[in-house]
C-alpha positions as CSV (number, residue, x, y, z in Angstrom):
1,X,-1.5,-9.9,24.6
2,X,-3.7,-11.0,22.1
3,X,-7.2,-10.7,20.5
4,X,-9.8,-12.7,21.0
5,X,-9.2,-15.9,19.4
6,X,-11.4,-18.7,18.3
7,X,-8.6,-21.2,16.7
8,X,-5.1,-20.3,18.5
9,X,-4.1,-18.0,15.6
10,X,-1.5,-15.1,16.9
11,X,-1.7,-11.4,16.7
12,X,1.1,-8.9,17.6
13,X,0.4,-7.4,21.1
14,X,2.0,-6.0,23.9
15,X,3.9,-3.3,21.7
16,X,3.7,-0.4,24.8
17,X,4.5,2.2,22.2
18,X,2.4,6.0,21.1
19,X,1.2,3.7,18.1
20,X,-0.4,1.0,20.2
21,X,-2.3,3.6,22.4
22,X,-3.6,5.1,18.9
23,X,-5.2,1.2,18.4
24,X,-2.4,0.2,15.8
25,X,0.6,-2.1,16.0
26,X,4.3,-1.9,15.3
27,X,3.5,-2.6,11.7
28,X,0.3,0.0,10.9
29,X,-2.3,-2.7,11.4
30,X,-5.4,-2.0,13.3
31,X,-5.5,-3.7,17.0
32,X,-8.7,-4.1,19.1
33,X,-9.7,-1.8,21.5
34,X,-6.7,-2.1,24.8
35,X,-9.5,-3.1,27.4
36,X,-9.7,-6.3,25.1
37,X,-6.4,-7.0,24.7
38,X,-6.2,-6.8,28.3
39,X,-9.0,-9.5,28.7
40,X,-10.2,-10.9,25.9
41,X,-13.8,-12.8,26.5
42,X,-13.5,-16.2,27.1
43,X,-16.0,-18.9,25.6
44,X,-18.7,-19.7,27.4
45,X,-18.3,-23.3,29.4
46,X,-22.0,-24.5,29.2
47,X,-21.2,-23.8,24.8
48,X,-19.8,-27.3,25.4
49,X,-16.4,-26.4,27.4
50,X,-16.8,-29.0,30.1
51,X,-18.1,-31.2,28.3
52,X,-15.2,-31.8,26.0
53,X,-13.0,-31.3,28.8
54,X,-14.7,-34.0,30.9
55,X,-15.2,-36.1,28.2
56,X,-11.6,-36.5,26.9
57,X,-10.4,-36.4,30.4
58,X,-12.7,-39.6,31.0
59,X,-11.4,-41.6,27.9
60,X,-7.7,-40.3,29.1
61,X,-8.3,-42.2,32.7
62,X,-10.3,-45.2,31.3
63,X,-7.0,-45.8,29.2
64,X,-4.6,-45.4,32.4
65,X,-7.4,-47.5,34.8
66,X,-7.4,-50.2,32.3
67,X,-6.2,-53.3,33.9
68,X,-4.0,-51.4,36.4
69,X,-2.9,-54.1,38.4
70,X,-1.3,-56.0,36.0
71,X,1.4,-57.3,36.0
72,X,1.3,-58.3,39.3
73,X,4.9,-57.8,40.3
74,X,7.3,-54.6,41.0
75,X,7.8,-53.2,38.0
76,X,11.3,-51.5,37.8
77,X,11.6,-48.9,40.4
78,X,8.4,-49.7,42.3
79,X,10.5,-51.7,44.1
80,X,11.6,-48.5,46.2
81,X,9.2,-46.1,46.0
82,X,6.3,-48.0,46.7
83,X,8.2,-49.7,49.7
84,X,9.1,-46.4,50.8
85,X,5.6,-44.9,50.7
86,X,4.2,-47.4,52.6
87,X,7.1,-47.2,55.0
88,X,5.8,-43.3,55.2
89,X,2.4,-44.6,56.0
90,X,3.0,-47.3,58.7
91,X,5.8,-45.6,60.8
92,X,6.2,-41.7,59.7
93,X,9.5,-41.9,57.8
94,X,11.3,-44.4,55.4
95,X,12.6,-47.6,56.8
96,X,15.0,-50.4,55.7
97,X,13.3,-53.5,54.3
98,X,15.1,-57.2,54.1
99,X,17.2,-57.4,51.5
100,X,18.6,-61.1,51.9
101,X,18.0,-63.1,49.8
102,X,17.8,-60.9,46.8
103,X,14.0,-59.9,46.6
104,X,12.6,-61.1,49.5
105,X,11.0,-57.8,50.5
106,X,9.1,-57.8,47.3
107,X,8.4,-61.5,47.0
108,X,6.9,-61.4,51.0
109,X,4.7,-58.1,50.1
110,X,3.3,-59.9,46.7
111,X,2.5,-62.6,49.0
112,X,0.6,-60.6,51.4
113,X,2.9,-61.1,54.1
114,X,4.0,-57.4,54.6
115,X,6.3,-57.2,57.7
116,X,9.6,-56.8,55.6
117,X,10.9,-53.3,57.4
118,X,14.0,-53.5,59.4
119,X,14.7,-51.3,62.4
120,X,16.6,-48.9,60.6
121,X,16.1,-45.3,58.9
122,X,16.9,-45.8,55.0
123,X,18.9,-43.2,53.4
124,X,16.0,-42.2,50.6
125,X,17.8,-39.8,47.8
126,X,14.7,-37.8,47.1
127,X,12.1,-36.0,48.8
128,X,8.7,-37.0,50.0
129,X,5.5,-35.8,48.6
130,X,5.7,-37.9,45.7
131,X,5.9,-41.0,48.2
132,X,3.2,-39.6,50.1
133,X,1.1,-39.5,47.3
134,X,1.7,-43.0,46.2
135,X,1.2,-44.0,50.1
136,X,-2.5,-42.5,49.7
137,X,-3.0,-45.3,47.3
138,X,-1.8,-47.8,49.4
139,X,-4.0,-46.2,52.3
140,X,-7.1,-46.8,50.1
141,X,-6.8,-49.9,48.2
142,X,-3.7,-51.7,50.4
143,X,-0.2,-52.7,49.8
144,X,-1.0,-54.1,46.1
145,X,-0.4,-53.3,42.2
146,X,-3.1,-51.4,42.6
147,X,-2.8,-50.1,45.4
148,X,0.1,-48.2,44.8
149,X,-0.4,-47.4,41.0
150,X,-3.5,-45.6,41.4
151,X,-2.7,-42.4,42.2
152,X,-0.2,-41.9,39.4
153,X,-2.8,-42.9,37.3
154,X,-5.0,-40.8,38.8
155,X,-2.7,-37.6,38.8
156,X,-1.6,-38.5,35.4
157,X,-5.6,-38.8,34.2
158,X,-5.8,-35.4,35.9
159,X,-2.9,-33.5,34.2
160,X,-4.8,-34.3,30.9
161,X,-8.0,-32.2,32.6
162,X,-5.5,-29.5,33.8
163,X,-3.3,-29.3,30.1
164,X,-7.1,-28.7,28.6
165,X,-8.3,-25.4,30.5
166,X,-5.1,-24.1,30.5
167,X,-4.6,-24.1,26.7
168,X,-8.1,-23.7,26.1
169,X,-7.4,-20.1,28.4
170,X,-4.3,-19.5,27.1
171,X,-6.2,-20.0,23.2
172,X,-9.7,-18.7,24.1
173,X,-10.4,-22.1,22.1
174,X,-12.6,-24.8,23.5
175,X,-11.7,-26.7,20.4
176,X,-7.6,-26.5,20.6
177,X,-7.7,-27.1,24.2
178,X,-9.3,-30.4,23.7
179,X,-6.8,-31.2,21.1
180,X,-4.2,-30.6,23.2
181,X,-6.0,-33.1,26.0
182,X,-6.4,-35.7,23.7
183,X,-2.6,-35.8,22.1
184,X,-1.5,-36.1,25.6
185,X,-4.3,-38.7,26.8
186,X,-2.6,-41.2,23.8
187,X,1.1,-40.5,25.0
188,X,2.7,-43.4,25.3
189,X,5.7,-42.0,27.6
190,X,2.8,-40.1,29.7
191,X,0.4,-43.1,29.7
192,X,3.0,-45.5,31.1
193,X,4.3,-43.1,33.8
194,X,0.8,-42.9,35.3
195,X,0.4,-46.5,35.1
196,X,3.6,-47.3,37.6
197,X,4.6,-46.1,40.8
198,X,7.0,-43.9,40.2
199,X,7.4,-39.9,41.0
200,X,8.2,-38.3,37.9
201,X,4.1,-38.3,36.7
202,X,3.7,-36.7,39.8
203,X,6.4,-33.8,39.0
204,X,4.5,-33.5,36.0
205,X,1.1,-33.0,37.6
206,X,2.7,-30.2,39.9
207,X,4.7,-28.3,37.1
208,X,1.2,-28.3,34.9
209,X,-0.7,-27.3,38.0
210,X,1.4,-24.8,38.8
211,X,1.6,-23.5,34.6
212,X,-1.7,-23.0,34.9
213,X,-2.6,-21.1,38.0
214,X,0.1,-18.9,36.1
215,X,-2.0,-18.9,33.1
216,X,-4.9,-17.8,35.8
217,X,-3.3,-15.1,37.3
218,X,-2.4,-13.8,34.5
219,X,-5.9,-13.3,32.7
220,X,-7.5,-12.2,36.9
221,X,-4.9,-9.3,37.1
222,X,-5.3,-8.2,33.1
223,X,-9.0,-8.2,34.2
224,X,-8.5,-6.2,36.9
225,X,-5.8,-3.6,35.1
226,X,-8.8,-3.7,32.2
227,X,-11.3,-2.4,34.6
228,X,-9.2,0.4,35.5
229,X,-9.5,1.5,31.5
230,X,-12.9,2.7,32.8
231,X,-11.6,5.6,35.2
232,X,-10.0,9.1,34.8
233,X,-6.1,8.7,34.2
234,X,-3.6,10.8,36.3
235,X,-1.2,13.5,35.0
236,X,-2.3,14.5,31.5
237,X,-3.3,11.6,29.9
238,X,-0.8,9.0,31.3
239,X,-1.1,6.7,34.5
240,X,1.0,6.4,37.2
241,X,1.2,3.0,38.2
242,X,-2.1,1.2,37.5
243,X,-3.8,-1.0,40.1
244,X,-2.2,-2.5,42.9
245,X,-2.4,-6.0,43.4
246,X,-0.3,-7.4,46.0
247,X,-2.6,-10.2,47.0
248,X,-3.0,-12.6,44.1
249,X,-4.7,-15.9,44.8
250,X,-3.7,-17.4,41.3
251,X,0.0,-17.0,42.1
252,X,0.2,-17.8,46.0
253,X,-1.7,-21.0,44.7
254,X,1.2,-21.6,41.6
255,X,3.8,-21.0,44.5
256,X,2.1,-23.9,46.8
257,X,2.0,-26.0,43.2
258,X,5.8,-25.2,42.9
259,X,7.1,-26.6,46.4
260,X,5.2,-29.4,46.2
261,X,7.3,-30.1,42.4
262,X,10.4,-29.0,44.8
263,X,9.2,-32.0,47.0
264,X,8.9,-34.7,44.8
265,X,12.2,-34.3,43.1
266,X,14.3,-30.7,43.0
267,X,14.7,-30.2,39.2
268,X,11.5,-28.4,39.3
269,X,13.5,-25.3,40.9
270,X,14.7,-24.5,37.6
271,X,10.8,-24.3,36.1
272,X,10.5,-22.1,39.2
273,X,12.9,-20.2,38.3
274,X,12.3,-19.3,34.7
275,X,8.4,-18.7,35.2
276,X,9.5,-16.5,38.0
277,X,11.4,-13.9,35.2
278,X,8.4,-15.0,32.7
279,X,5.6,-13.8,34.5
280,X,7.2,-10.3,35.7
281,X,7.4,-10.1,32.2
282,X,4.0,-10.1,31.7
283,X,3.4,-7.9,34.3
284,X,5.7,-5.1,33.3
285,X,4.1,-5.7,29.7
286,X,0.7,-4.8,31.2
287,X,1.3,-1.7,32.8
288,X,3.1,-0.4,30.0
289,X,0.4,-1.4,27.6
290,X,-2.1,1.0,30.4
291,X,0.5,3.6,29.5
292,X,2.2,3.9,33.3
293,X,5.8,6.0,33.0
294,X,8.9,4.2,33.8
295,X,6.8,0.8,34.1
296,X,9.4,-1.8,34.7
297,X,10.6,-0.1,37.2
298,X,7.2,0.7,39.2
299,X,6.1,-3.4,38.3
300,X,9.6,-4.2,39.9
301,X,8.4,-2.6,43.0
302,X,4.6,-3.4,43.3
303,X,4.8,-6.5,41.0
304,X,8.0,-8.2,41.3
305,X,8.6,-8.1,45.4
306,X,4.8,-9.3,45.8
307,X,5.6,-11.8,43.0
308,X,8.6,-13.1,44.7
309,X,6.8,-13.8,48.2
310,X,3.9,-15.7,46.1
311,X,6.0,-17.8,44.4
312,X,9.6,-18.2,45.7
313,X,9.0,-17.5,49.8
314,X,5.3,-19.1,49.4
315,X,7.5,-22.4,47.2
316,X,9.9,-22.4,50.0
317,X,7.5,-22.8,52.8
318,X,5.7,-25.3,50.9
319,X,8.8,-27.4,50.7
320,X,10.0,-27.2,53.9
321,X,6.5,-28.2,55.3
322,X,6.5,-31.2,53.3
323,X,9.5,-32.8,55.7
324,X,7.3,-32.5,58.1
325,X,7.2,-36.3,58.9
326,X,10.7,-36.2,58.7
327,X,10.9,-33.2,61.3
328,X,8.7,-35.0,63.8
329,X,10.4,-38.4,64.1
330,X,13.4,-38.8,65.5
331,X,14.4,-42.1,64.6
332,X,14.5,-40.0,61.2
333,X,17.6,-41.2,59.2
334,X,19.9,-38.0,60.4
335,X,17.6,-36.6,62.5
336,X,19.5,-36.6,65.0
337,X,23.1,-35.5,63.0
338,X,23.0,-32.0,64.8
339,X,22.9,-33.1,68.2
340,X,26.8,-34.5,67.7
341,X,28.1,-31.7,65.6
342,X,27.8,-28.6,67.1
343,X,26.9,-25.2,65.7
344,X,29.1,-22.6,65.0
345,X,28.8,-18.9,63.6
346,X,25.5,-17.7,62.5
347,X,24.3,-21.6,62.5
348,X,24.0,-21.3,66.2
349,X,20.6,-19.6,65.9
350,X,18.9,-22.6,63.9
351,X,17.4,-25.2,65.8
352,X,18.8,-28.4,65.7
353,X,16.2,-30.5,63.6
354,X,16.6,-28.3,60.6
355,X,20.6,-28.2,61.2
356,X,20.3,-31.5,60.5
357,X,17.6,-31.4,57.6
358,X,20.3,-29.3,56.1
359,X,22.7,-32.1,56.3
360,X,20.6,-34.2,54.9
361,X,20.1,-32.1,52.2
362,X,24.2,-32.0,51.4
363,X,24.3,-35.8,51.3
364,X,21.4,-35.8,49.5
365,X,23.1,-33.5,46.5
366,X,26.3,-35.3,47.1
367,X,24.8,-39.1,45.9
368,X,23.2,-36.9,42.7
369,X,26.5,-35.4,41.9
370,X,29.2,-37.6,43.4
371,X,31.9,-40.0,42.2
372,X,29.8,-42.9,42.6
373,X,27.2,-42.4,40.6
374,X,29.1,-40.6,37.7
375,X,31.0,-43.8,37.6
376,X,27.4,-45.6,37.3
377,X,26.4,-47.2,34.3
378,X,22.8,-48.8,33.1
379,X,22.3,-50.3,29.8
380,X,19.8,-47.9,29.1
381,X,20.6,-44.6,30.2
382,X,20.3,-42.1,27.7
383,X,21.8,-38.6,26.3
384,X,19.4,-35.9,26.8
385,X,20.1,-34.5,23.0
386,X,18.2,-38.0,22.0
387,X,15.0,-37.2,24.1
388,X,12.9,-35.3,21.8
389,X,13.4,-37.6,19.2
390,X,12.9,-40.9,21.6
391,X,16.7,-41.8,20.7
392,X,17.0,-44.4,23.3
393,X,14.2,-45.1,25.3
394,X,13.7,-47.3,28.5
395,X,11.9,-50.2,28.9
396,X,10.5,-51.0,32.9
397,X,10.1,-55.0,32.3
398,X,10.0,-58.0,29.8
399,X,9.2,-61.5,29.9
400,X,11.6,-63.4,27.5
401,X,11.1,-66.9,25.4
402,X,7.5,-67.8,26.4
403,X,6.7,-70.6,24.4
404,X,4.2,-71.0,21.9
405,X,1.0,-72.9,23.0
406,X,1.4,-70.6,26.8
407,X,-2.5,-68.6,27.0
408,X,-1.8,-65.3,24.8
409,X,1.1,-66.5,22.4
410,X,0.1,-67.3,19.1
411,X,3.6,-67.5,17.5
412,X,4.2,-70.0,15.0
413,X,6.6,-73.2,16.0
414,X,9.9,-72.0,16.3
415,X,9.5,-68.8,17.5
416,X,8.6,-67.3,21.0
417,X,6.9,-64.5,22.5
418,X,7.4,-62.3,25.1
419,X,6.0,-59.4,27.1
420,X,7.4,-55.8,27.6
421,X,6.8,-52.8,29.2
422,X,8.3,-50.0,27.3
423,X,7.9,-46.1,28.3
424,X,8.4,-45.0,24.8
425,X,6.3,-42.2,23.5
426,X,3.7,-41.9,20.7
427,X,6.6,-41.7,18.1
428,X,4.3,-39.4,15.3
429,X,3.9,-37.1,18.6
430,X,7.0,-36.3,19.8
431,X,8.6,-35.8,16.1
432,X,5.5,-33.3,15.7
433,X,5.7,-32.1,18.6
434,X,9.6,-31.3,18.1
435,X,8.7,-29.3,15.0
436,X,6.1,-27.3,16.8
437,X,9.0,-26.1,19.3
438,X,10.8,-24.9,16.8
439,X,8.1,-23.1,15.3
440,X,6.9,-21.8,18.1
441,X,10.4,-20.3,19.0
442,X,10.3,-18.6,16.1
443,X,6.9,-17.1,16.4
444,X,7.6,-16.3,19.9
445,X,10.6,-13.8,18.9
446,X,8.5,-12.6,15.5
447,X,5.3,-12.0,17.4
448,X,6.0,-11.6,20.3
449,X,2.9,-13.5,21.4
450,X,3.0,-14.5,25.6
451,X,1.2,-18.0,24.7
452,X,4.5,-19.5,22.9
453,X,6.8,-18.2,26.0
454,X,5.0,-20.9,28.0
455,X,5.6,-24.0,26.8
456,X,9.1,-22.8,25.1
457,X,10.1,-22.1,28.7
458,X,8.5,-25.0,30.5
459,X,10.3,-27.4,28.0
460,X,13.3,-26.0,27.9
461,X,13.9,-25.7,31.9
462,X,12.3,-29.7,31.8
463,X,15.4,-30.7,29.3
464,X,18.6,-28.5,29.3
465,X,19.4,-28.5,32.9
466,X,20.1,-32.3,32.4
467,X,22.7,-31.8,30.3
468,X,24.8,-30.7,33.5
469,X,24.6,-34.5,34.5
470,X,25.0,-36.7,31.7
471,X,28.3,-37.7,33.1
472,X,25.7,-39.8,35.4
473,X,22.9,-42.5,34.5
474,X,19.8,-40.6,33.3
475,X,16.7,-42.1,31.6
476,X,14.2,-41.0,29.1
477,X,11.4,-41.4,31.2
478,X,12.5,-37.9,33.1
479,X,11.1,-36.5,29.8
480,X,8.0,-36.8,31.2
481,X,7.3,-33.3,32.3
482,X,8.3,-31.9,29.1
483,X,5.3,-33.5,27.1
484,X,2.1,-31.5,28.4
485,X,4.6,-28.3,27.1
486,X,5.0,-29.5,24.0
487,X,1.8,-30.9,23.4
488,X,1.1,-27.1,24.9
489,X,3.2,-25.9,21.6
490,X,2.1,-28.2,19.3
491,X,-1.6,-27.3,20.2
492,X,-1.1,-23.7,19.5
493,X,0.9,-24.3,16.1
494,X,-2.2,-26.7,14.9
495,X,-4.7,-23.9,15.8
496,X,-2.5,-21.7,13.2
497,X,-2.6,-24.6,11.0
498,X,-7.0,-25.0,11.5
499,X,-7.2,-21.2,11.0
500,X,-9.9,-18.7,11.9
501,X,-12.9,-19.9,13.3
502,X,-16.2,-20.1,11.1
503,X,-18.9,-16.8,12.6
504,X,-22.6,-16.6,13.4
505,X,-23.0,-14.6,10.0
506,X,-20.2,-16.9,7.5
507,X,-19.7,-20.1,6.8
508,X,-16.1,-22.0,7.0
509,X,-13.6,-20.6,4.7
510,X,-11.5,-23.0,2.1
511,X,-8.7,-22.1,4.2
512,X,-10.3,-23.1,7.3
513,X,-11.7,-26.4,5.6
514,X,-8.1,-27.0,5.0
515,X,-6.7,-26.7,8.0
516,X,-9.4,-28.5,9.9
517,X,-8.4,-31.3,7.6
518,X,-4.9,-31.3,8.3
519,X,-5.5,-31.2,11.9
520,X,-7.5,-33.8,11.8
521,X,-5.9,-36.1,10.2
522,X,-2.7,-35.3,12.0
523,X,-4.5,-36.2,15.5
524,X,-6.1,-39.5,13.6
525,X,-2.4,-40.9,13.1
526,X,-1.1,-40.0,16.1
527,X,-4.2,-42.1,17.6
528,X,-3.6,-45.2,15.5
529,X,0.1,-44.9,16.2
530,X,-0.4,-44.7,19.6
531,X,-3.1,-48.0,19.1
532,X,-0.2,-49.7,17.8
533,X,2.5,-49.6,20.1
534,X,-0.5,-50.3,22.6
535,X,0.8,-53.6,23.2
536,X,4.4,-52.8,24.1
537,X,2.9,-50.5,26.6
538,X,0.7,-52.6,28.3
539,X,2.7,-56.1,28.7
540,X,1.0,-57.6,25.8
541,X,2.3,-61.3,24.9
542,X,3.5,-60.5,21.6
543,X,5.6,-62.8,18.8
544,X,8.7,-61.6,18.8
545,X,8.6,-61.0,15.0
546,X,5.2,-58.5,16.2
547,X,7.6,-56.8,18.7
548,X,10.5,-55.8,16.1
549,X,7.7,-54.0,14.0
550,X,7.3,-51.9,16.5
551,X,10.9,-51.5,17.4
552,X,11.8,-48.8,14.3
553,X,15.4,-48.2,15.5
554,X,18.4,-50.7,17.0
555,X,18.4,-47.5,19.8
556,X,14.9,-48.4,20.9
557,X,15.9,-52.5,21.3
């Protein structure tokens, strides 16, 4: 663990060897005193912590608030998941809706007329919170635009708040916390996720939400293993096991935060997974920094089991009581599977309503992984290699060919204009933000400092596992979950970049003058770059000439 830190910079830690009790690291060099590495103080909030927080978490949902409702339309996959949350809302599951002619449903629910469900169950490919969610919207505000775009703009105005206390905890840095909350406020892959009805912003929100209870727990066990620093030690010198602490709040909560992710769309099981082996880790790290014998395996016992419950069994539950709604109606789409297939074997001691959850479940996995939808094609599906570079990105709508002289085109005769909606993010970010990954691999396995694990692993289980379905359609805007980790990265390498913080008794160092420069300047660009593509985000009528300029590659067209 680390020292306390003012502006992210790292400092070897954790070492568990003779030379770390004696106050030095694995390379001589003097370490603060164990009970600090443990804890290390946190800033105070009333020294201006809130405020920033509050503040850029404010200018992140006046962005995503802005003229929500428009356009006034579905916008590409609204057209299901809005229908189906406010399916969920009026009869308890998801329904069929008119399909003939093409569009009807939508075209009779922009009109106000919203009786468009048909008597049927609808076979929905994903599970429910995320729907839910949306539904609240609609419960609120109605069956509008707005309606059901204002909670992802809400949850994705509040992943900003959550992405700035968890890096300013992970950093101890009030400062890089707030940097890392305002690269992802001007996101333009993250700002137009939270401005549509879709799930993925949700996913997001969870996978954050659950990263940072993490980040909690972490600091209220090291905290409580600290205060033990304070008592007699057992058998000559050396502790046993340390404290116990089989009831940890931080993690049960991450483990609710983790099978709600598991109930908007299943990828998050592989997040689960990793953070899972990360933060027994840290645990095992901890007691062997307090100087317990054989500690990994005494934290596999009183660390790992408890840690399981909290986050797998506690995950589980979670997910399972999200199908609640599903459970309870029987007009259900395969509700009622089970009571026309028998059980056999071991089966026979599982009621019937989750026999047939489990079949849905199969079906379910069989549409994501099937012949049908490997044969699929969109025009702009994209290779997950491309995604941290924004190779091929997606755009949810255009207007085409609006004339000149038509309110909001200015083009000159001869040309049109058009409007798009493109989920492309800030470019200046990402590419940044791809270069802070690898830097902060690299300091991960040279330092060995527990900050970089976090976003390295969030990313990564947010991106590989996607390469085991690229034989299918899959879009860019899935990236969404990986850009609060690496803005998460890309904060931590900028606060090794701004250098250490100016004390009561010294001014700031030429260094530090530097670095704050640099930082600066890199978070002005990526603010005017994200000001320019601002139109293309928004459904701006543009001259087409205007929109090429911001088109820098034939991928992105």
């Amino acid at each position: 663990m680390a020292a306390v830190i003012e502006d992210g910079t790292v400092r070897r830690s954790e070492a568990g060897d003779d030379r770390e009790m004696l106050g030095r690291d694995v390379l001589g060099r003097r370490l603060p005193p164990l009970k600090e590495r443990l804890y290390p103080a946190m800033p105070r909030d009333f020294d201006g912590g809130w405020i920033a927080t509050l503040a850029i978490t404010l200018v992140a949902g006046i962005l995503r608030f802005w003229h929500l409702s428009s356009p006034v339309k579905f916008v590409f996959d609204e057209t299901y998941y809005a229908k189906d949350a406010f399916s969920l809302l009026k009869f308890g599951y998801e329904r069929q809706f008119i399909d003939q002619p093409e569009g009807a449903a939508d075209k009779a629910i922009l009109a106000g007329n919203l009786d468009v469900f048909k008597g049927t169950p609808s076979m929905v490919v994903h599970p429910e919170v995320g729907k839910w969610m949306i539904a609240a919207g609609e419960q609120l505000f109605g069956m509008n635009t707005f309606g059901w775009r204002f909670m992802p703009a809400l949850f994705g105005t509040l992943t900003v708040l959550l992405l700035i206390r968890t890096v300013r905890r992970m950093t101890r840095s009030t400062l890089i916390g707030a940097v890392a909350g305002l690269l992802l406020a001007v996101d333009g892959l993250h700002f137009v996720m939270s401005r549509v009805a879709l799930l993925d912003i949700f996913l997001a929100f969870w996978l954050v939400a659950a990263t940072s209870c993490l980040v909690c727990d972490r600091d209220w066990t090291r905290r409580r293993h600290a205060e033990t620093l304070d008592k007699p030690v057992e058998e000559g010198g050396r502790r046993t096991i340390g404290r116990w602490l089989l009831v940890r709040p931080w993690r049960i909560a991450a483990g609710v935060c983790f099978g709600l992710a598991l109930g908007t769309k299943w990828s998050a099981v592989w997040t689960l997974a990793a953070f899972g082996v990360l933060v027994f880790a840290w645990d095992f790290g901890a007691r062997r920094a307090l100087g317990v014998r054989f500690a990994f395996v005494k934290s596999a016992l009183v660390d790992g089991v408890p840690a399981f419950v909290s986050l797998v069994l506690v995950a589980v539950v979670t997910y399972v009581a999200t199908w609640t709604g599903w459970l309870l109606h029987d007009n259900a789409y395969d509700h009622n599977w089970a009571a026309s297939n028998p059980a056999h074997g071991v089966m026979k001691v599982v009621p019937d309503d989750f026999r047939s959850l489990l079949e849905y479940h199969k079906e379910v996995l069989a549409f994501h992984t099937g012949d049908y939808i490997k044969h699929a094609t969109h025009p702009y599906q994209s290779n997950p290699a491309g995604w941290p570079i924004i190779a091929r990105p997606i755009g949810f709508d255009a207007v085409n060919d609006i004339k000149p002289g038509t309110p909001g085109c200015n083009a000159p005769a001869g040309q049109t204009c058009l409007q798009v909606i493109s989920a492309l993010g800030t470019p200046l970010l990402w590419w940044g933000g791809a270069l802070a990954l690898i830097a902060a691999v690299v300091l991960w396995i040279s330092t060995r400092d527990w900050r970089y694990g976090v976003p390295i692993l969030g990313f990564v289980t947010c991106w590989v596992p996607w390469f085991g379905f690229d034989t299918r359609p899959i879009f860019f805007f899935y990236a969404v979950t990986m850009i609060p980790f690496t803005v998460m990265a890309l904060a931590l390498i900028l606060g090794r970049v701004l250098g250490p913080a100016r004390t009561a008794l010294s001014t700031a160092t030429p260094r530090r003058l530097i670095g704050s420069a640099v930082v600066g300047a890199f978070v002005v660009l990526v603010v005017l770059n994200f000001a320019y593509i601002w139109p293309i985000l928004t459904d701006q009528v543009l001259p087409h000439q205007d929109w090429l300029s911001r088109m820098w590659f034939k991928s992105w067209i």
